[in-house]
C-alpha positions in Angstrom: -7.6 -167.8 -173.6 -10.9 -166.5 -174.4 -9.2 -163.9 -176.3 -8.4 -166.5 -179.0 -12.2 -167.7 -179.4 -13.0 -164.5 -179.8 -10.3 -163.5 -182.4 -11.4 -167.0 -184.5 -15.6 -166.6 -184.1 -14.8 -163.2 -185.4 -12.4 -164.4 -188.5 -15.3 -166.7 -189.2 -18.2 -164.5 -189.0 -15.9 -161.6 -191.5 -15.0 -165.0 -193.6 -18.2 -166.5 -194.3 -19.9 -162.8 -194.9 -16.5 -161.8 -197.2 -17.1 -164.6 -199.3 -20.5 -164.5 -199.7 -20.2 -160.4 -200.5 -17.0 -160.7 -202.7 -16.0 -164.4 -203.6 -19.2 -166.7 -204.2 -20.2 -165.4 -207.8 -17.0 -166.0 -209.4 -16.7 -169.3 -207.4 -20.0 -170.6 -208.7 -19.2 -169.4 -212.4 -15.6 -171.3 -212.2 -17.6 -173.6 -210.6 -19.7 -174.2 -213.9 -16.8 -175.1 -216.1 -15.5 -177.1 -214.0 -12.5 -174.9 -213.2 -12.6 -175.1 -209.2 -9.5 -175.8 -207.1 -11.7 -177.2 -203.9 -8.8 -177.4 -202.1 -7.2 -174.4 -202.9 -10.7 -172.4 -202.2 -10.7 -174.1 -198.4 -6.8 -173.0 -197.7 -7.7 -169.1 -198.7 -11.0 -169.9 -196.6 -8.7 -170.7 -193.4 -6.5 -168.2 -194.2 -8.7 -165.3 -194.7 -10.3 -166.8 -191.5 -6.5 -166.4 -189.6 -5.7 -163.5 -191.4 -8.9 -161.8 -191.4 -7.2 -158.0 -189.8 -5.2 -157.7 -192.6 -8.3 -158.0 -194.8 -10.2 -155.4 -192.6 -7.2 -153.2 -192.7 -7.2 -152.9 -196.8 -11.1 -152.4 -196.6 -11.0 -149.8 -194.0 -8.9 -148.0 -196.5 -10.4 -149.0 -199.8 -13.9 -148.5 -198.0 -15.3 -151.8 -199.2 -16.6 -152.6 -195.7 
């Protein structure tokens, strides 16, 4: 069980420091002209949050991490 609070605090930390990194200026500049799907920004949020190995997978390779 502690496994799984574990795998989520890690998809969070990886979340909130992808998006800040890679995500957040073209957020604020769609943000601007009014152009922001609020909801669609929260579902890739939880999803990079579930799906966060993939992520870490294609920037091991890509070396973006």
């Amino acid at each position: 069980m502690w496994y799984i609070v574990v795998y989520f605090i890690i998809g969070i930390i990886l979340c909130i420091y992808w998006w800040n990194k890679e995500y957040e200026e073209d957020y604020e500049k769609l943000k601007k002209m009014n152009e922001v799907d609020e909801s669609g920004t929260m579902i890739f949020l939880m999803f990079l949050t579930i799906f966060w190995p993939i992520k870490f997978i294609k920037n091991l390779i890509n070396k973006k991490l």
